[in-house]
Structures are given as C-alpha cells and as structure tokens.
C-alpha positions as CSV (number, residue, x, y, z in Angstrom):
1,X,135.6,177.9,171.3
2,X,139.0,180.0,171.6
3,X,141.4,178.4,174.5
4,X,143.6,181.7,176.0
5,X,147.2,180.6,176.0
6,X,150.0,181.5,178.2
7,X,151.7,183.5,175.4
8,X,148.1,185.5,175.1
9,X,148.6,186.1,179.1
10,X,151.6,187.4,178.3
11,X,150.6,189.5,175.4
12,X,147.8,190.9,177.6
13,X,150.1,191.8,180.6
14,X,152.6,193.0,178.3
15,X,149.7,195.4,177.0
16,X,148.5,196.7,180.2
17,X,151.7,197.2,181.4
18,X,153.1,199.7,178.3
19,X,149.9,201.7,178.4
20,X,151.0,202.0,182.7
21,X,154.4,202.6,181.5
22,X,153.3,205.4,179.1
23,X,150.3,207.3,181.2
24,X,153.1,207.2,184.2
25,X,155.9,208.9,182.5
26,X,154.2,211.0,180.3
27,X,152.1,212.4,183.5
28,X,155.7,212.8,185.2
29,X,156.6,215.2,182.2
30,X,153.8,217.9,183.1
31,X,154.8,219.5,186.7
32,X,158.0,221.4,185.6
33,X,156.4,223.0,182.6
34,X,153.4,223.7,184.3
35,X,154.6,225.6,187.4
36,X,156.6,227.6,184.9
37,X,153.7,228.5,183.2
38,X,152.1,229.0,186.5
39,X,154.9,231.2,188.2
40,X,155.2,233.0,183.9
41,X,159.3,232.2,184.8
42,X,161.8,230.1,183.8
43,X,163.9,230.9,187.1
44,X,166.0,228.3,188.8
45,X,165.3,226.0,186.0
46,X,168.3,224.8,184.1
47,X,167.8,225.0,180.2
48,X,170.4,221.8,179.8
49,X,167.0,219.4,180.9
50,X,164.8,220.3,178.3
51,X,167.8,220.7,175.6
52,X,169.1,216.9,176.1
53,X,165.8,215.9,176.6
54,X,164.4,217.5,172.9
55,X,167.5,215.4,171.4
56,X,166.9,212.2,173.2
57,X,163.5,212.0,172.6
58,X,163.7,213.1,169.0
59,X,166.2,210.1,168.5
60,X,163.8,207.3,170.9
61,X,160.9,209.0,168.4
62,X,163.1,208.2,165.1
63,X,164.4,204.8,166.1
64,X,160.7,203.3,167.8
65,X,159.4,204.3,164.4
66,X,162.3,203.0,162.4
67,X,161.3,199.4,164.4
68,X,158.0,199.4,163.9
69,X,157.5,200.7,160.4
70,X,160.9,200.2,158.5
71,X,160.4,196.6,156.2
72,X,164.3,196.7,156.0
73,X,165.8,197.1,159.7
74,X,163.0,194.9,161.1
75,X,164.3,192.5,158.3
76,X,167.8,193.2,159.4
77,X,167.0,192.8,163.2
78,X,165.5,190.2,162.6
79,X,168.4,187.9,161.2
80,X,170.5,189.5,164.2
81,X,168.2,188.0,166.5
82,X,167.0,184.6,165.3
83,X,165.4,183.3,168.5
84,X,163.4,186.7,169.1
85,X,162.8,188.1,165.3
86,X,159.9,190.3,166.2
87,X,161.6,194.0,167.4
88,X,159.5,194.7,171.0
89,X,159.2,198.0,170.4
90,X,155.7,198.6,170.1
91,X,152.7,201.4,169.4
92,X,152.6,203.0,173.1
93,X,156.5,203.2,172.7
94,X,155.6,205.2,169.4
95,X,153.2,207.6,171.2
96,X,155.5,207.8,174.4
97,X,158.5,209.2,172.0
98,X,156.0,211.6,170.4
99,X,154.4,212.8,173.2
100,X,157.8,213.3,175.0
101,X,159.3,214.7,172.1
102,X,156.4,217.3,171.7
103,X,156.3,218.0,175.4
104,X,160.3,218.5,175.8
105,X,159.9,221.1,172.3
106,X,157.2,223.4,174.5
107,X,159.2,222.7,177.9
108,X,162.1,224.5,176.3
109,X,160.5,226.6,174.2
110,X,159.8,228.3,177.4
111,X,162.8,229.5,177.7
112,X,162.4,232.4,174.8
113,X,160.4,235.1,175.9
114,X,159.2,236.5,173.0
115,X,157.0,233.0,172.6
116,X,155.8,233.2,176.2
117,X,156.1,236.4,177.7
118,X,157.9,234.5,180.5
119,X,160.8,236.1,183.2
120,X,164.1,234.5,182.4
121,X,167.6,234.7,183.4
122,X,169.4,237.4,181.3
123,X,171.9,235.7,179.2
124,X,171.0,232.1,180.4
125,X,172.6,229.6,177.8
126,X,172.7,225.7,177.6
127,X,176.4,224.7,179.5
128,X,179.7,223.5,177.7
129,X,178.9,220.3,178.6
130,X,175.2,220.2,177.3
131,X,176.0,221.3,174.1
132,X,178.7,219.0,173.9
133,X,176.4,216.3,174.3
134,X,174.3,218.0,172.2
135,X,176.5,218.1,169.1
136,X,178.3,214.9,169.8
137,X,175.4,212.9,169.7
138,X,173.9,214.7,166.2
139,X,177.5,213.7,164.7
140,X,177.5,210.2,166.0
141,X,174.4,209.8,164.6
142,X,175.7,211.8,161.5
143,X,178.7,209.4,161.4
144,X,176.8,206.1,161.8
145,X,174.6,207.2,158.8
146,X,177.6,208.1,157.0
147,X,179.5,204.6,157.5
148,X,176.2,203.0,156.7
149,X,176.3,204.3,153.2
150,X,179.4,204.2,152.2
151,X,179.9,200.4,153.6
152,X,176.6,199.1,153.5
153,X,177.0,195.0,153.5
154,X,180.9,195.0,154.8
155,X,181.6,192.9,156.9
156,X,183.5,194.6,159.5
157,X,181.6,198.0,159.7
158,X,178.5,199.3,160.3
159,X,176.7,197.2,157.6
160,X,173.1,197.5,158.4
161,X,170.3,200.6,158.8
162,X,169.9,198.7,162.2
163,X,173.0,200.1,163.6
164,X,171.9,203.8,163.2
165,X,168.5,202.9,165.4
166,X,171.3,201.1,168.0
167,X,173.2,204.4,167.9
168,X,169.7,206.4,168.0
169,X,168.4,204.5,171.5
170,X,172.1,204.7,172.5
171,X,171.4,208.9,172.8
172,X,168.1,208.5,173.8
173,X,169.7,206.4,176.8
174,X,172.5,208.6,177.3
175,X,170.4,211.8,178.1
176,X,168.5,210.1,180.9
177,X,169.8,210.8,184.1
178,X,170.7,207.8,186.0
C-alpha cells in the first residue's frame, strides 16, 4: 500500500498549479494578434511589445532549458544552493517559453506586410529606447558568455555557465512590464 505524503501534496498542487499558470498566460497572449488578424492591421499597435517580448521570451526559452537539461549548470546550481539543489524550473515552464517565444515571433511578424498582407503605419520602427533594450540585453548576455570563458573557475568573476541563465531570466524579467 502507498501512503501519500505531504511532500506528494505538494508535488501535486505544485503540478496543477504550473499547468493553470501556463493555459492562463499563454491564453492571455492570443487577443492582440488575433484582432490584428481580424481588423488585417497593425494600427495603433506599438511594434516595441512584440520586439522586447521575442527577446525576453527567447532568453526565458534558453535559460528554462539550460535548467532542465544542462548536466553542468544544474550541477553548478546545485552547489550554490545546498539546501534546495533541485532547479524549480520545470517542463510547463519549458513549453510556456516556447509557446511564448513562438507566439511573440508571429505577433511581430505582423508587422511586415509582405508576410501578411496587413495595413501598417508607413515608416513605423521599434523606438530608441526599445532597441536599446534590445541590443543591450544581446550584449549583456554576449558579455556574460564572454567572461564565462575566459575566467571560468575564478573566483571573483563570473565563474560558472549558471551565471549566463541568471543574466538570461534577468532579460526575460526586465521586458515584463511591471
């Protein structure tokens, strides 16, 4: 006979409520894309969302597969965390960052006509500011990955393939608004 345990409670709840998590917020992506598709215009419709979004996501996508898969930064997570070794991310935080990712791609890929035949603004670009954010947080990535290599196992730097997921879900939080 198999006695349930509060940690298998736990598990179980824990379960239910990252599918919830998931089927809420990846419902929540659908409406904008699909009135543009709708109305066959991208009017009124800033292209800065889906741009941060494609750059958050792809970095969420990278780092939630990075935990789950990667021998080496769970290893290395692990001896950062010696009272919780086992990374939380788990498989409906996978599918949530691909689905996301994939949605955000086709949200702003609505914004070139010649793919969807759609009305847009004449000369509509991402802002200053987007891009910024944009570029900045490919090069911090860029530079993480970069001190990484060079200093793996120092002491005083970035010594560990963890640090470039930290930097990843840093983006991936950054592009969120708040």
């Amino acid at each position: 006979m198999y006695a349930v345990t509060g940690e298998d409670v736990a598990r179980a709840i824990s379960w239910l409520l990252g599918w919830s998590y998931f089927t809420s917020w990846s419902l929540s992506f659908y409406p904008q894309p699909l009135r543009c598709w709708k109305r066959r215009s991208t009017r009124g419709i800033t292209v800065d969302f889906p741009l941060l979004n494609i750059v958050g996501f792809t970095s969420y996508f990278i780092s939630t597969t990075s935990f789950l898969f990667s021998p080496e930064i769970r290893q290395q997570y692990a001896v950062r965390h010696p009272f919780a070794p086992e990374p939380t991310v788990r498989f409906n935080d996978l599918v949530f960052a691909l689905h996301g990712t994939i949605v955000c791609f086709v949200f702003y890929s609505q914004f070139y006509p010649r793919l969807w035949n759609f009305e847009v603004v004449k000369g509509q670009r991402a802002s200053s500011t987007a891009l910024g954010i944009f570029y900045g947080s490919i090069i911090g990535v860029a530079i993480t990955v970069l001190l990484v290599s060079l200093f793996k196992g120092g002491r005083d730097t970035a010594d560990s393939w963890a640090d470039i997921d930290v930097v990843r879900s840093r983006v991936s939080q950054f592009r969120r608004p708040r």
